[in-house]
Steps between C-alpha positions, in 0.01 A plus 500: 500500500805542730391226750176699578116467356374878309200608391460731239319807568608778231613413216646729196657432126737755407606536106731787509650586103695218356603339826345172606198463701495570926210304714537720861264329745432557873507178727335406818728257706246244559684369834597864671253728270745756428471651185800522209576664179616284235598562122551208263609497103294424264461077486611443849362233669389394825388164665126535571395371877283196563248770709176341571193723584202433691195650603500585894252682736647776735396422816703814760827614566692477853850576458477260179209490240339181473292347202303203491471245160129501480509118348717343793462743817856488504623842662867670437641836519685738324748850676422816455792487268385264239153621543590871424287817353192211497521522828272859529224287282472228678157418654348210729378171270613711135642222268853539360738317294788403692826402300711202614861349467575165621229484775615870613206780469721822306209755432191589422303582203174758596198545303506772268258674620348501849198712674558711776263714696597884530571550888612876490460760214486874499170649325518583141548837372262650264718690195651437211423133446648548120797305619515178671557630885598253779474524887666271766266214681580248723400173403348196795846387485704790588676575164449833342391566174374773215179469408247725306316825679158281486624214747365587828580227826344198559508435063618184373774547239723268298909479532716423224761305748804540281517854498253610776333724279071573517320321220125517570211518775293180522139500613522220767 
């Protein structure tokens, strides 16, 4: 669209009285990875990419990330940029899906959910546990997080990686 490659990452139908239909979406640039707010009639159409996707491994980052195909060895890198809010999930050997256009790696596609070991967590206060009560940890990775009163440091917990939201404790 407009010369440049989007992704879709909201997307919203509006049906307001008698009027026709309104698709708003938000778009990631795929080349500079800024983000753009987009509305659309109802029964618009737009060309659809040839995007290829392929399973890579993430190997480190030095002022790039860089990803290994697991099949080939072949090794390429991705910005900061393109690599964006994945970037705080990102650890050694975890394998991603990496999206490509013409050759060029655009982005990357994490798990859904991920484990993460607690690295910093305040103690849980006893009380009124009638509600669902969250404190602030500190997961292995630096990125902070709610979690419930009963997660104590050192626990292995699970990461929903869209939204960066607790989901469970494992037993690993």
């Amino acid at each position: 669209m407009e010369g440049g490659l989007y992704q879709v990452v909201l997307y919203e139908h509006q049906k307001l009285g008698r009027g026709t239909a309104t698709i708003k979406i938000k778009a990631k640039n795929l080349k500079s990875g800024g983000i753009k707010e987009i509305s659309f009639i109802s029964g618009a159409r737009v060309e659809e990419a040839p995007i290829t996707s392929k399973e890579a491994q993430y190997l480190y980052k030095n002022q790039n990330f860089f990803f290994m195909d697991p099949k080939t060895y072949e090794q390429f890198e991705l910005s900061g940029e393109k690599i964006g809010e994945a970037a705080a999930y990102l650890k050694e050997g975890i394998i991603v899906k990496v999206s490509f256009y013409e050759g060029e790696p655009l982005s990357v596609e994490l798990p859904i959910k991920m484990e993460f070991k607690i690295k910093e967590t305040g103690p849980g206060v006893k009380g009124d546990s009638a509600t669902n009560i969250w404190k602030q940890a500190v997961l292995d990775n630096g990125f902070k997080i709610k979690v419930p009163l009963f997660i104590e440091e050192g626990d292995l917990i699970e990461v929903d990686t869209r939204t960066g939201e607790y989901l469970a404790r494992t037993n690993k």
